[in-house]
C-alpha positions as a Markdown table, in Angstrom:
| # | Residue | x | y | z |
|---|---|---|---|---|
| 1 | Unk | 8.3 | 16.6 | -42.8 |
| 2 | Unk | 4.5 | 16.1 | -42.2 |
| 3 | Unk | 3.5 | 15.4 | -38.4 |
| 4 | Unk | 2.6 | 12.0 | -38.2 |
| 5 | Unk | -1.5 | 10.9 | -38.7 |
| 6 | Unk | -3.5 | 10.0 | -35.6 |
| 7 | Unk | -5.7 | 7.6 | -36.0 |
| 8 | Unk | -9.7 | 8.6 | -36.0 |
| 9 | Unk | -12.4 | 7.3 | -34.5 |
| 10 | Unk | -13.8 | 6.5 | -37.5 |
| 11 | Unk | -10.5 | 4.4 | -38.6 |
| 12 | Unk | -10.0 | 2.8 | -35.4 |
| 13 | Unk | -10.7 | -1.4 | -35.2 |
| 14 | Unk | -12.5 | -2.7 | -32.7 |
| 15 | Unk | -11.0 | -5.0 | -29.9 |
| 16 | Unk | -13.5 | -7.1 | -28.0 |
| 17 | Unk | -11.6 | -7.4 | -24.4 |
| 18 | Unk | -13.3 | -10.7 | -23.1 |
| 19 | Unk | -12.7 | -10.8 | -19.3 |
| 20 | Unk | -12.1 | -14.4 | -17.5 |
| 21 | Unk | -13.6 | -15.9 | -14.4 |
| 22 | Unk | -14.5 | -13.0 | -11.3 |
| 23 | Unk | -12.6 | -10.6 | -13.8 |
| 24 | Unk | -14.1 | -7.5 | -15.3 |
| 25 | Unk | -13.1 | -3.9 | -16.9 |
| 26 | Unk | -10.2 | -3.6 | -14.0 |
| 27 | Unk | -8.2 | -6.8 | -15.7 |
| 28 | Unk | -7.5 | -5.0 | -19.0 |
| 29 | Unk | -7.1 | -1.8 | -17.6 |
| 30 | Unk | -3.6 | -1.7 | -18.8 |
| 31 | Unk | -4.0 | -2.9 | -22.0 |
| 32 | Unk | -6.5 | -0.3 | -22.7 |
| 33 | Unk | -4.5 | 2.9 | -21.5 |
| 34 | Unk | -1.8 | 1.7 | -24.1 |
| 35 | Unk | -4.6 | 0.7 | -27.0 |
| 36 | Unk | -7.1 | 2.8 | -26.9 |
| 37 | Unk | -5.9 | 5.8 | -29.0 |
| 38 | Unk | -5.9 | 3.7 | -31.7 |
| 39 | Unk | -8.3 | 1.2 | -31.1 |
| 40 | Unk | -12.1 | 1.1 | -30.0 |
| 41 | Unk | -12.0 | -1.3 | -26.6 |
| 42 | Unk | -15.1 | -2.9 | -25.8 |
| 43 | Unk | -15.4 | -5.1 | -22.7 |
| 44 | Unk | -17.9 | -7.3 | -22.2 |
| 45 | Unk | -20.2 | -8.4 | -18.8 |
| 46 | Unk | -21.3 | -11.7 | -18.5 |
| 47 | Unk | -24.0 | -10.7 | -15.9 |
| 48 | Unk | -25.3 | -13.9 | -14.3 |
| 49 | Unk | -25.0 | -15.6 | -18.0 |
| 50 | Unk | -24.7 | -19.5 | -16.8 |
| 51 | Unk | -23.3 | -21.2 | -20.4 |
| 52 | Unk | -20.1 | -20.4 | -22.6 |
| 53 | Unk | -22.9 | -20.5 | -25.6 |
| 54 | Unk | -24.4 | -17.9 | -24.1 |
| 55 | Unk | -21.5 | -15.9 | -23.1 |
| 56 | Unk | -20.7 | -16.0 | -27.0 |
| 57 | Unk | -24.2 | -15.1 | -28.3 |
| 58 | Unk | -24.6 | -12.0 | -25.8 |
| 59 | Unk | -21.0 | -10.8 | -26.9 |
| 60 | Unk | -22.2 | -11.1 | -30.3 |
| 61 | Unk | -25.1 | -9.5 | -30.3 |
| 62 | Unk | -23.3 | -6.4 | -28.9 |
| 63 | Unk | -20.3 | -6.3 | -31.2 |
| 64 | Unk | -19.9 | -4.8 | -34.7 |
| 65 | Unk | -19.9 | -6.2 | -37.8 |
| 66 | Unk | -15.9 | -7.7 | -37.8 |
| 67 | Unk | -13.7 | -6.9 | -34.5 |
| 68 | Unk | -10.7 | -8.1 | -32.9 |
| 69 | Unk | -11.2 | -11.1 | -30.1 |
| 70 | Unk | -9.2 | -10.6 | -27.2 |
| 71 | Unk | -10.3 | -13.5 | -24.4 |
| 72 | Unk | -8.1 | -13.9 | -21.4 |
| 73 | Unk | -8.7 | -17.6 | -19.3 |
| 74 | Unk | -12.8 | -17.9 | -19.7 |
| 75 | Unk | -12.7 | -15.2 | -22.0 |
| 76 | Unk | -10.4 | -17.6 | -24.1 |
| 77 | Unk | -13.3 | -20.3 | -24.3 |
| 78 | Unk | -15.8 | -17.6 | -25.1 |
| 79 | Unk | -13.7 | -16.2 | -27.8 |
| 80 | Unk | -13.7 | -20.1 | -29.2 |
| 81 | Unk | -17.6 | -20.3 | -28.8 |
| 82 | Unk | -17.8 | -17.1 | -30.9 |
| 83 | Unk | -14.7 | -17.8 | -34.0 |
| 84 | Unk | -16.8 | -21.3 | -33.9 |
| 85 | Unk | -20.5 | -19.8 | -34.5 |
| 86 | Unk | -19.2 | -16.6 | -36.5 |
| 87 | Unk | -15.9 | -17.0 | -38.1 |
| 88 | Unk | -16.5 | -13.9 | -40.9 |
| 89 | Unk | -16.5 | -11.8 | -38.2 |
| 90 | Unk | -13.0 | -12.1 | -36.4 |
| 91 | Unk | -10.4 | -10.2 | -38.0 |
| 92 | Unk | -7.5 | -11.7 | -35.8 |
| 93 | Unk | -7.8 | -13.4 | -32.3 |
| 94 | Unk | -5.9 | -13.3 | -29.3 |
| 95 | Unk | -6.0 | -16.4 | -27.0 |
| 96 | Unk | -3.9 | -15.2 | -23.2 |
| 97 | Unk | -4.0 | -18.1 | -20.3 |
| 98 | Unk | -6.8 | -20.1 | -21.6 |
| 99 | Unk | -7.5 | -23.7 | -22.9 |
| 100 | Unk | -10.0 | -25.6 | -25.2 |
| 101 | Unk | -11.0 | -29.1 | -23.8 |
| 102 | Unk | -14.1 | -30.0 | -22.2 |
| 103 | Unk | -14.1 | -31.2 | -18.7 |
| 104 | Unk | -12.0 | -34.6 | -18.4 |
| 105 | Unk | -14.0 | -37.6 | -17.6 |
| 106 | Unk | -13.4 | -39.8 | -14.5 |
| 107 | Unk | -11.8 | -38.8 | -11.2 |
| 108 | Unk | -9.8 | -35.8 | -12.9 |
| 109 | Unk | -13.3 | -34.5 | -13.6 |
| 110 | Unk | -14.6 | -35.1 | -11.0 |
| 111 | Unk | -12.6 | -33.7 | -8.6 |
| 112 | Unk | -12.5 | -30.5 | -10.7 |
| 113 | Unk | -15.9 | -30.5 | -9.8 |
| 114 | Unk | -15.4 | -31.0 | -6.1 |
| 115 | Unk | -12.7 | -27.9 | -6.0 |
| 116 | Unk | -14.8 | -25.3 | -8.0 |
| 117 | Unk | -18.0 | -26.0 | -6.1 |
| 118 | Unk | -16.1 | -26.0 | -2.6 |
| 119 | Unk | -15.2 | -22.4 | -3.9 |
| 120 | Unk | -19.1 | -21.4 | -4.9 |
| 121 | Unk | -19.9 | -22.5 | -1.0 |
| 122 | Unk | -17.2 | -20.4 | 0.5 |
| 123 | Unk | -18.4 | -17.5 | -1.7 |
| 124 | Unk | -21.9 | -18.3 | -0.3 |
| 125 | Unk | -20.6 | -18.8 | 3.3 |
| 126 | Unk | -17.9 | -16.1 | 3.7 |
| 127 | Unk | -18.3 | -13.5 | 1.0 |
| 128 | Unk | -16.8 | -13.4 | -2.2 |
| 129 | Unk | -12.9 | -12.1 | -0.8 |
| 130 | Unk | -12.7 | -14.4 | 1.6 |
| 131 | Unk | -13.2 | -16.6 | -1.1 |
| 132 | Unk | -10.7 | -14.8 | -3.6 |
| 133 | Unk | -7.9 | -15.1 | -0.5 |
| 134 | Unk | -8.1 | -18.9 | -1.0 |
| 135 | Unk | -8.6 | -18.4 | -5.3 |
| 136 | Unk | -5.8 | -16.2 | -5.8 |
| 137 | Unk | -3.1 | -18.2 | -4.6 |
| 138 | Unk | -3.0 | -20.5 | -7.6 |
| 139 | Unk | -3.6 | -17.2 | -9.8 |
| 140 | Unk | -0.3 | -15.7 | -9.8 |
| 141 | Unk | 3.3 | -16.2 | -9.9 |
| 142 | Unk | 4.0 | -17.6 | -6.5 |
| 143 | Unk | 6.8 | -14.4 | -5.8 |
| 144 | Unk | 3.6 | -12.0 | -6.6 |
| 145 | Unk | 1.3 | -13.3 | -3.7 |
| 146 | Unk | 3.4 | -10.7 | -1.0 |
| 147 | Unk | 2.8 | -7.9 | -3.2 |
| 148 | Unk | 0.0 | -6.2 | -1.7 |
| 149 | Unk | -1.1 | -3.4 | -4.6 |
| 150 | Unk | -1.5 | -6.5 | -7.1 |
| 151 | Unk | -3.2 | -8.8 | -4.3 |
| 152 | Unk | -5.1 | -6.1 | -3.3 |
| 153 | Unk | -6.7 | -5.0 | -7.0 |
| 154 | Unk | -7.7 | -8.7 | -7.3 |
| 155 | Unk | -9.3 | -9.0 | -4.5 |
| 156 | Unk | -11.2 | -5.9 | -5.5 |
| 157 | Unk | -12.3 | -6.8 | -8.3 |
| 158 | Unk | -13.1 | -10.4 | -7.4 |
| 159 | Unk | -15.3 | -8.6 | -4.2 |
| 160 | Unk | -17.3 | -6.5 | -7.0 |
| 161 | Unk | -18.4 | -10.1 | -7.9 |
| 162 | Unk | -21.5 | -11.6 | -6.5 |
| 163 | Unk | -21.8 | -15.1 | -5.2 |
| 164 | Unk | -25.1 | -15.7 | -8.2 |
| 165 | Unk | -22.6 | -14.8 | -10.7 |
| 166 | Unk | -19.7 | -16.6 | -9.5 |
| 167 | Unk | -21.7 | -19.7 | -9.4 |
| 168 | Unk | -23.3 | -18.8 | -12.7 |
| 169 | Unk | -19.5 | -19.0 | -14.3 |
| 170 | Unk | -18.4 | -21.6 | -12.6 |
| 171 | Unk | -21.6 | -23.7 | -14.5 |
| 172 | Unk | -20.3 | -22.5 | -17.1 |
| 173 | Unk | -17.2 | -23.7 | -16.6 |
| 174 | Unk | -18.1 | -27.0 | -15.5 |
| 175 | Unk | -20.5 | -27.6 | -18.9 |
| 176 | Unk | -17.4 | -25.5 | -21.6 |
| 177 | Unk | -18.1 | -27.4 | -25.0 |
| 178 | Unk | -15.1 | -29.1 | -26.1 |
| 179 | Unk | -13.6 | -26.7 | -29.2 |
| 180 | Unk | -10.6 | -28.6 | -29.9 |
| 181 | Unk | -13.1 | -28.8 | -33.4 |
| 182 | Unk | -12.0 | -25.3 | -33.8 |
| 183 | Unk | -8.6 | -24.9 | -33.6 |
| 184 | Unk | -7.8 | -26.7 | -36.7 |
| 185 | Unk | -10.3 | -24.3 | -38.6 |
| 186 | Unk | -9.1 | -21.0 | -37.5 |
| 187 | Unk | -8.1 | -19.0 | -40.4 |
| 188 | Unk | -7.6 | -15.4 | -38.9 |
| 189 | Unk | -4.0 | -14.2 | -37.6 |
| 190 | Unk | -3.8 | -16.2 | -34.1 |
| 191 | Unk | -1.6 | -15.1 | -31.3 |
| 192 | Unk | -1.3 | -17.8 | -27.6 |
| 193 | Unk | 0.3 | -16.2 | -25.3 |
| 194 | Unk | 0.6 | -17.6 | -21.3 |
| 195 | Unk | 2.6 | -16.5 | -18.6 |
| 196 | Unk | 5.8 | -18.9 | -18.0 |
| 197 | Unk | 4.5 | -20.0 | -14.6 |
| 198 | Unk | 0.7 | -20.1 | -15.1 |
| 199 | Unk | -0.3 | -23.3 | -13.0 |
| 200 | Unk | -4.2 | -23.1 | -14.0 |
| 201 | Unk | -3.6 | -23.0 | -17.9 |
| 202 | Unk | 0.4 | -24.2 | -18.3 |
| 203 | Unk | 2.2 | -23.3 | -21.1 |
| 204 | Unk | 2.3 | -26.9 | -22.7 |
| 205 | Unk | -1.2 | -26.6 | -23.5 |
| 206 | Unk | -1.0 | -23.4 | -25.4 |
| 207 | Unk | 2.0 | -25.4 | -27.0 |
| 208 | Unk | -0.8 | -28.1 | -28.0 |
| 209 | Unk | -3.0 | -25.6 | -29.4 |
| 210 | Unk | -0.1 | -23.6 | -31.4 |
| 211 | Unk | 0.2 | -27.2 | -33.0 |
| 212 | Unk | -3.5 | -27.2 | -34.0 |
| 213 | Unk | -4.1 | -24.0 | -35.1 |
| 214 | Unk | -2.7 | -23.0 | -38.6 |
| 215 | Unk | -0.2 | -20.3 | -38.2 |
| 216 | Unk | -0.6 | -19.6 | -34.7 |
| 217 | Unk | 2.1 | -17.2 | -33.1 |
| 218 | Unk | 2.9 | -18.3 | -29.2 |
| 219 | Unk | 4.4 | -15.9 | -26.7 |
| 220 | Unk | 5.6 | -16.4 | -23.3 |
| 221 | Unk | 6.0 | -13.3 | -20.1 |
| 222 | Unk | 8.5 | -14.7 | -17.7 |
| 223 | Unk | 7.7 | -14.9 | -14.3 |
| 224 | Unk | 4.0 | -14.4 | -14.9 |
| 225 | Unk | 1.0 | -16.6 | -13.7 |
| 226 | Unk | -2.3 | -17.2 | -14.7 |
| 227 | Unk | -3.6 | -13.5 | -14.6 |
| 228 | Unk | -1.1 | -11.8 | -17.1 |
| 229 | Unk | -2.7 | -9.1 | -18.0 |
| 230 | Unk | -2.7 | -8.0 | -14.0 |
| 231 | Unk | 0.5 | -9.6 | -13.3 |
| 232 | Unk | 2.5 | -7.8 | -16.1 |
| 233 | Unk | 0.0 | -5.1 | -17.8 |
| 234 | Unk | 2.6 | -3.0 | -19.5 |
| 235 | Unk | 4.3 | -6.0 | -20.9 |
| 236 | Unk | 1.3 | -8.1 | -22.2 |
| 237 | Unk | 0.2 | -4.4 | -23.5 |
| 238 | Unk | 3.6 | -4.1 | -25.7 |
| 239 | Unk | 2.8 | -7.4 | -27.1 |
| 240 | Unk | -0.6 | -7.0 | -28.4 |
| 241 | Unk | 0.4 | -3.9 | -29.7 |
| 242 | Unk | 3.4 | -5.2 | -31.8 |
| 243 | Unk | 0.9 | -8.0 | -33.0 |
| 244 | Unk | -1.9 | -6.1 | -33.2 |
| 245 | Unk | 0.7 | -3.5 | -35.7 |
């Protein structure tokens, strides 16, 4: 019997790995040890970009011809920006601990506003881990805030952050367009997927967009928070590879 093919670099399909808020190359890390043979893994950097819109046209104007969308939390929204503005060229998209609506009006708005920009002034005040200390507690399952290699990667990763950017995201985040417009036109193979326990983006309203979206596939990791591909790397990356397959 033949030895099985491995794939070339030529064959492989590209994934764009869109990072979220303070995340960058270290959130996907293990999703990429378990892809990459197989598939090209690009991840982008938002730099000090201060708009979804633009999030989506620099990730665009990077990216190949058709790819793979892979957004986790901001990335999610960013992902939506770019399936709205260039539909031909997502093969299949991948949506992990995100949401779609714009800022609520009224107090609920409002007092998102007061929270995020009370985190941009600690940034500014105390550095960006002393900042991450306070973030991360509504960032992961509540039994994953004693363990200290997982706290501690975070808070690396969120310190590699500068407090221009982290206020340049949260704008962003503040102003997200409303894609709910989307959803309901997405034509590519979908997959939602949120950890069980995420308190930032809950699993109801990944249930919501499952509804909207034609086809969608929704998964769920158990005792996971909001930063599954941290939280539970070697699971989320056995997922993505049975859908991506």
């Amino acid at each position: 019997m033949p030895a099985p093919s491995r794939t070339t670099a030529s064959e492989r399909r590209c994934l764009l790995l869109l990072p979220g808020l303070l995340c960058d190359a270290a959130v996907w890390a293990g999703q990429v040890a378990r892809l990459e043979e197989n598939f090209e893994c690009r991840i982008p950097c938002y730099g000090e970009l201060d708009s979804i819109e633009g999030m989506a046209r620099a990730v665009l104007a990077d990216a190949p011809a058709r790819f793979t969308l892979i957004g986790h939390s901001m990335g999610g929204r960013v992902a939506l920006e770019i399936t709205r503005s260039a539909p031909e060229r997502v093969s299949a998209l991948a949506l992990l601990n995100t949401g779609y609506a714009a800022r609520a009006c009224g107090a609920e708005g409002e007092r998102e506003v007061r929270e995020r920009l009370a985190l941009v002034e600690l940034a500014q005040r105390a550095g960006m881990r002393a900042m991450g200390r306070t973030w991360v507690q509504a960032m992961v399952h509540p039994a994953r805030l004693e363990d200290q290699p997982l706290i501690e990667a975070i808070l690396a990763m969120v310190e590699r952050a500068t407090p221009q950017s982290f206020a340049a995201q949260i704008r962003a985040l503040l102003e997200r367009p409303d894609a709910t417009d989307v959803l309901g036109g997405i034509r590519c193979p979908t997959l939602l997927l949120c950890g069980r326990e995420d308190q930032w983006s809950p699993l109801a309203r990944h249930q919501r967009m499952a509804r909207l979206i034609p086809q969608a596939e929704l998964a769920v990791i158990e005792r996971c928070g909001h930063m599954a591909p941290m939280e539970r790397p070697q699971e989320l990356a056995a997922r993505l590879a049975r859908w991506l397959a």
